[in-house]
N, C-alpha and C positions, 0 to 999 in steps of 0.2 A: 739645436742643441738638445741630445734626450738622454736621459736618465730616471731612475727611477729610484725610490726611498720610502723608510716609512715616516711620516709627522705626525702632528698634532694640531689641530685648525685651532688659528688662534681668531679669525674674522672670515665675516662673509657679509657680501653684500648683493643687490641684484643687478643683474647687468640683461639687457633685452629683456626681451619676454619671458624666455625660458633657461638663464642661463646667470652664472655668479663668478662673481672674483672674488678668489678668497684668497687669503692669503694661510700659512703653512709653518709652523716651526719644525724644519728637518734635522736629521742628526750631521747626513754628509755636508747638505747646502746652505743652513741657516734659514732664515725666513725667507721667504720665499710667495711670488703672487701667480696667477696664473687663473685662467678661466675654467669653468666647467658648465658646458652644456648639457642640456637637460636638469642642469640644476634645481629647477624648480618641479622638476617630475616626482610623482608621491616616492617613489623607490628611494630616488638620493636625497629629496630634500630633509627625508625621516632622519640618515644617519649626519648631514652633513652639519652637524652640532660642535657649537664651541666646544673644547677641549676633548672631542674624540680623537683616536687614534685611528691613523688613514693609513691605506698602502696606493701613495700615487706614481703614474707615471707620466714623466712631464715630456713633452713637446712645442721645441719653439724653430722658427725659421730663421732665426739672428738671437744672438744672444742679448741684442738691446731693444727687443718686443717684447710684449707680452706673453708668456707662452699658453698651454694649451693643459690640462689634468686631467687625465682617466684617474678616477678614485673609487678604492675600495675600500670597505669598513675592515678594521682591525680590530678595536676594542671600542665598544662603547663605553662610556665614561661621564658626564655629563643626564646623560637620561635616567641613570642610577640615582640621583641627587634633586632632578625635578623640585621633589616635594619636600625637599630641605632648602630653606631660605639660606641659611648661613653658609653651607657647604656648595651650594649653586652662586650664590656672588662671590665666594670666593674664587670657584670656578674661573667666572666672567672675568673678574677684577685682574688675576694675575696673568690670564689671555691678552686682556687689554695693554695690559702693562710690558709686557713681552712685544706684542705688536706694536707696540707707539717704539719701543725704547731700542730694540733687535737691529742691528744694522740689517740692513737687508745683503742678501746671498755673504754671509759671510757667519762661517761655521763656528760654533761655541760648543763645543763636548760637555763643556764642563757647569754651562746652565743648561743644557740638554740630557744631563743625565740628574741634574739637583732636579730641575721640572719631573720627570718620569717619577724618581723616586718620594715627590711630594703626592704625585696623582695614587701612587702603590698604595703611600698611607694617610689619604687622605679619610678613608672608612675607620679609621681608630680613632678610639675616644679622645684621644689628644691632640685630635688633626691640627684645630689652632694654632696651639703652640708652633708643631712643626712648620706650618703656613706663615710663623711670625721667621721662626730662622733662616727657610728660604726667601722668605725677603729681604732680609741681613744678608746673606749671601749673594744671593742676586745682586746687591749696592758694591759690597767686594770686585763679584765677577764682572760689572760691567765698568771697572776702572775706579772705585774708589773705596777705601777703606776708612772705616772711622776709627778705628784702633782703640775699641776700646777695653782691650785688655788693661792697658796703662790707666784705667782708672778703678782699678780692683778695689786700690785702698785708700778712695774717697769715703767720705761720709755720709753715712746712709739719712735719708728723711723717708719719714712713709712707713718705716719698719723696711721697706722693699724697694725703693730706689734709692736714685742720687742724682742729682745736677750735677751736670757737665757740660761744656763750651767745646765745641767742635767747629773751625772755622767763623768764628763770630756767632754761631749761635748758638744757643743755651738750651738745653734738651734736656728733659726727666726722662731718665733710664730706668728701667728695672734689672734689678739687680743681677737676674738668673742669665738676661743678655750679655751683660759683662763676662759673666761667669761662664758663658757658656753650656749653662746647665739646665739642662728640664726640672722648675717647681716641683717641688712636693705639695703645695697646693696650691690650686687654678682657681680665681675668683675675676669673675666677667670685669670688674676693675681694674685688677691685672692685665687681661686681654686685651681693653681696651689703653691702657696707657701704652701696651705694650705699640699696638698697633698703630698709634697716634705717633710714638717715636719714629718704624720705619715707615709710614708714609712723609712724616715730615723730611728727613731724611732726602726721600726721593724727591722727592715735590724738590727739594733746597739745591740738590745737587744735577739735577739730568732735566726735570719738567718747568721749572720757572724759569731757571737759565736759558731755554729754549724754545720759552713764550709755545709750550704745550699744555693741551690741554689736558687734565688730571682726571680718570675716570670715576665716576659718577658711582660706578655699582662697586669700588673700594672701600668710598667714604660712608656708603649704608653697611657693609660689612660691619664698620666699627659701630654703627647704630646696634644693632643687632645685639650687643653687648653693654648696655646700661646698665 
């Protein structure tokens, strides 16, 4: 089976001596695994970086083996951010999160075009925030909504959120989520309540239910913000 697309490496691991299976968030095929040789060679191992953009083309001899990736660099993405903590596990975290949760070869337009347009602005001062929505939406697109528009006209605590019960459990919201609306002002307390809601969220609905394990470099993201 071959074809060819552009993605976005969401993992890589090594396999032999000189060679990796990574796995791939595509637009046409969805996630997607496959090997690549020479992988460990200085040329590909430089670009073959979590959350760059690749132009692969895949080869396989049955469609239920493992197949085979010629890859080329498209955008780098990831090596821009190195030397930022915050925006590098962000990075990591929502690669992880895609790779654990992504059905495999089964195509999502619709978190395949939120993911691109998070990576686009991810360089703006407000990345966070944005990084908090598309995780909100990510919980939507992957089959579950918490609707919380219906809780507009709760009562605030905090000046900035509200308690709410969602499924039996009881979550501090901030307000601007409900709302839909980007703050008028950002204070790393905010981020971090914010953050604690959709991890909690996921963790409740997709990762415990499914006795998965929760990545590691999400829950320093929200360190990072004390």
């Amino acid at each position: 089976m071959n074809w060819e697309d552009e993605c976005y490496l969401l993992s890589k691991r090594k396999f032999r001596e000189n060679a990796n299976i990574i796995n791939v968030f595509s637009r046409l095929r969805g996630r997607v695994s496959g090997i690549v040789y020479g992988g460990n060679s200085r040329k590909i191992r430089n670009y073959l970086q979590i959350s760059n953009k690749l132009f692969i083309v895949h080869n396989s001899k049955s469609q239920n083996k493992l197949g085979y990736f010629k890859t080329e660099l498209v955008k780098p993405i990831s090596p821009l951010y190195f030397h930022d903590k915050e925006r590098a596990s962000a990075l990591t975290s929502i690669c992880s999160i895609l790779n654990i949760l992504l059905p495999e070869e089964q195509p999502n337009k619709n978190i395949y075009f939120s993911f691109e347009q998070f990576l686009d602005s991810i360089k703006l001062d407000n990345w966070i925030i944005l990084f908090i929505f598309f995780e909100l939406n990510l919980i939507k697109d992957l089959g579950y909504d918490p609707n919380l528009e219906k809780f507009k006209n709760g009562k605030l605590i905090n000046n900035f959120s509200k308690k709410i019960k969602i499924d039996n459990y009881t979550y501090d919201v901030p307000e601007f989520l409900i709302l839909k609306k980007i703050p008028d002002k950002i204070s790393n307390s905010l981020i971090k309540k914010s953050l604690y809601f959709t991890r909690n969220v996921i963790q409740n609905k997709f990762f415990i239910p499914n006795n998965l394990l929760f990545p590691k470099s999400r829950v320093l993201l929200e360190n990072y913000f004390n």
